[in-house]
N, C-alpha and C positions, 0 to 999 in steps of 0.2 A: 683498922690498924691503928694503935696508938703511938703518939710521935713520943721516937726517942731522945732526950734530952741531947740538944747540940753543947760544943763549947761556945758558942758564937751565936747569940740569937736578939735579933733575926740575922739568917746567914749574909756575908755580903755577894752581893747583887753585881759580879763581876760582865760587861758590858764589852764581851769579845770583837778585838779590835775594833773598839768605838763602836756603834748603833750600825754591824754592818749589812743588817735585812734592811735597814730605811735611810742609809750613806754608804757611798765610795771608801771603804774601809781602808783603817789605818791615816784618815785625814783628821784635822782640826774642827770641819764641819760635824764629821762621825761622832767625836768625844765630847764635844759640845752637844749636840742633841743626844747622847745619850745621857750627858747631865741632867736635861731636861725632862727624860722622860722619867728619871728617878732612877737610875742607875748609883749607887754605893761604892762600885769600884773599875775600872777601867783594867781594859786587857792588851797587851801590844807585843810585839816579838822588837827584842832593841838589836841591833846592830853600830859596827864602830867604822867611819868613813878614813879615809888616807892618814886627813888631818886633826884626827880623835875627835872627832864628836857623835856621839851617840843619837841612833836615829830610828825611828819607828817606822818598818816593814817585816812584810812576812816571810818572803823569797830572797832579800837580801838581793835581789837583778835591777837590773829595772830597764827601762825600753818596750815598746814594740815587738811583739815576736814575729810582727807581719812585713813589720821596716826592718829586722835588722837578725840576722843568721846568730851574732852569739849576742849575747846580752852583756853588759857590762856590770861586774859588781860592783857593792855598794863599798867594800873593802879596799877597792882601786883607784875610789875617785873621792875629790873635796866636798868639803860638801855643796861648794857652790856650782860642783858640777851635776848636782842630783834637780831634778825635777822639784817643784816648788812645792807640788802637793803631799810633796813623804816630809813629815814633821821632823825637828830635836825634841829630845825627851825637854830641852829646857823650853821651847816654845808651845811644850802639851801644858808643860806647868803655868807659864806665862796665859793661856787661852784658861787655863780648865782651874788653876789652884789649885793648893797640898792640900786643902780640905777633903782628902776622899782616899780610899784605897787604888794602890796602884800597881797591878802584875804585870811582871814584864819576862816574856821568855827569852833568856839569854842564847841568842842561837852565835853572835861570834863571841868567843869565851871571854876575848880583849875586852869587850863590852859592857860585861858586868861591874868591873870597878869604875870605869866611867859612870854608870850610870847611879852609885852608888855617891859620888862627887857631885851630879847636876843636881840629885835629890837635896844631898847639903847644903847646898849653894841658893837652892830654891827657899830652903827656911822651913818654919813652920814646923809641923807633925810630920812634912813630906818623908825622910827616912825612916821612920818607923814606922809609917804606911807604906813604904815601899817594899813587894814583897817580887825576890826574883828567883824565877824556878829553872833548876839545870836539875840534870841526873847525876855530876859530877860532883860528890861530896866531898871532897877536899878541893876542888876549885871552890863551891859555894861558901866553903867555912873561911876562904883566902880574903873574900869581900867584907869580910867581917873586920879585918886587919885597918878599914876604912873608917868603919863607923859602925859598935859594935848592935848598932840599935834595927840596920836593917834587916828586913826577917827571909828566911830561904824557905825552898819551897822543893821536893824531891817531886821530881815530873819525870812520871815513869807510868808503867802497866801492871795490871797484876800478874799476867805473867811474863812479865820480866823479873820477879821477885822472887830468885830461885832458894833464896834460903829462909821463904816464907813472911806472913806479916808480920809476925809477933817478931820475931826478929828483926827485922828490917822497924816494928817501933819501936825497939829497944834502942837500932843501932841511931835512930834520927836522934830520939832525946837522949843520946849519950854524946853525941856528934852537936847538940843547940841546933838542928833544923827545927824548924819551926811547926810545918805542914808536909803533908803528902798530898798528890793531884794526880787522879786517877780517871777514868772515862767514867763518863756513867753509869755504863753498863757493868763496871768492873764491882761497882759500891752494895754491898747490904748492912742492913742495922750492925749485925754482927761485926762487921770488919770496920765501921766507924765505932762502934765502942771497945774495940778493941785497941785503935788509934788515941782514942779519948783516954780510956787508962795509962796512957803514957803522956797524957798531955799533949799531944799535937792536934794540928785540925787537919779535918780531911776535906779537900776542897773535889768537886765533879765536873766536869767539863762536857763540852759538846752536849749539854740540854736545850733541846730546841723546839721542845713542846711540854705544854703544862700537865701532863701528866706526868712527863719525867722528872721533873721539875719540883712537882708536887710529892713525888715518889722519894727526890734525895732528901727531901726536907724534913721528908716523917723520920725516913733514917736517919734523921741526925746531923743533916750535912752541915759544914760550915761557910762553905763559898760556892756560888754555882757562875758557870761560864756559860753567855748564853750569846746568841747575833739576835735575838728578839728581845729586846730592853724590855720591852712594856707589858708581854707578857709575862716577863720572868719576874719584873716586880711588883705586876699580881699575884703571884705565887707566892712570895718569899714570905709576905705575913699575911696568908690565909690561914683559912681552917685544914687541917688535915685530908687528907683523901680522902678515905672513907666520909667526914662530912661534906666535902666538897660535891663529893656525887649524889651525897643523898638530896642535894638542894635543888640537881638539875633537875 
C-alpha cells in the first residue's frame, strides 16, 4: 500500500488522557510521562467546577463508587473540593508547557470558553495549539468570539453523518472548523482525501495497536489518539505497512 499524502506530516502523536496504559489517567504524572516518551500532543475531556475553572477528567464524578451511592459532580463543587489528583488545564500547562499540541473534549459546554482563556493566559503558541472538539457547530464557532486563533475539531461518527462526508467537509470549511475526529475504524484513504480537498485534517482515535496505527497513517491521517505513547510514536514516523511487514 502506498501512503497517501497527509496535511500534517508526521501526524501529531496525541497521548490520550496523558500516558494512560503506563499512569492513572488524566494526572499530571500521566502527561508528564507521556512527554517523555515522545508524545506531540496531549488528550483530556475539560470540565468547569462551581467556581469556573476548568479541569481535566473524563466522567465529570468523582468519589468512590464503593464509599459513596451517588457520586458528586464536578459542576457542583469548588475546586478546592475535588480531589487533588484531577488537574486545571492551567496547572497541565504549568507542569507540561504550550510547547505541544493540546485536545481537549469539551464535555460541560461552559467549559470551552474557559478553556480557551487559561490557554491565553498560559502564553506562548498555547491557543493555536489548543485544539477543542464538540459536535456542536455553533457552540464551537462561539469560542472563537475569544480568540480567534484557537482551532475546533467536529467529534462525531460516520454514522452520525446523515447528510454525508462531502457535505459535512463542505459544511466544516465553510463554518472555519478546523478538523474532523473520527474512530478509527470509521477512516479510509478515500474519506481522508476527501477531507483534505477542503483543507481540513482528519484526526482517528482509539488506535491502540500498531497495525491500526500504521494503517491511519498510510491513509493519510493527521492526528492519532492513542493510551500506548510509545507505541504510537513508533508508528507515527515509520515506514509504511506494507514495508513495515516486510522487515519482520
Amino acid at each position: 500500500m502506498s501512503r497517501i499524502p497527509a496535511l500534517r506530516t508526521p501526524p501529531i502523536g496525541f497521548a490520550h488522557r496523558g500516558a494512560r496504559a503506563h499512569a492513572p489517567e488524566n494526572t499530571l504524572e500521566a502527561f508528564r510521562l507521556a512527554q517523555r516518551l515522545g508524545a506531540t500532543g496531549l488528550e483530556s475531556d475539560v470540565w468547569l467546577t462551581a467556581d469556573g475553572e476548568a479541569v481535566l477528567d473524563h466522567d465529570g464524578v468523582f468519589g468512590s463508587l464503593l464509599r459513596v451511592r451517588r457520586r458528586p459532580r464536578i459542576a457542583d463543587v469548588t475546586r478546592a473540593e475535588l480531589p487533588a489528583h484531577i488537574p486545571t488545564v492551567a496547572e497541565l500547562y504549568d507542569a507540561c508547557g504550550t510547547d505541544l499540541e493540546l485536545s481537549l473534549d469539551v464535555k460541560d459546554p461552559a467549559a470551552g470558553r474557559r478553556a480557551v482563556e487559561v490557554a491565553r493566559d498560559a502564553g506562548g503558541d498555547a491557543v493555536a495549539r489548543l485544539w477543542l472538539c464538540h459536535h456542536d457547530h455553533d457552540l464551537m464557532t462561539s469560542w472563537r468570539d475569544i480568540d480567534e486563533r484557537v482551532r475546533l475539531v467536529d467529534s462525531t461518527r460516520l454514522g452520525r453523518i446523515k447528510e454525508g462526508p462531502e457535505r459535512r467537509a463542505a459544511t466544516l470549511a465553510d463554518r472555519g472548523i478546523d478538523a474532523i475526529n473520527l474512530p478509527h475504524g470509521d477512516w479510509t484513504g478515500g474519506l481522508t482525501t476527501l477531507f483534505h480537498r477542503f483543507d481540513r485534517y482528519a484526526f482517528g482515535w482509539d488506535a491502540q495497536f500498531d497495525y491500526i496505527i500504521r494503517e491511519l497513517v498510510d491513509m493519510g491521517i493527521d492526528g492519532v489518539f492513542s493510551d500506548h505513547v510509545d507505541v504510537m510514536m513508533d508508528c507515527l514516523g515509520g515506514p509504511p505497512l506494507s514495508e513495515a511487514a516486510a522487515e519482520v
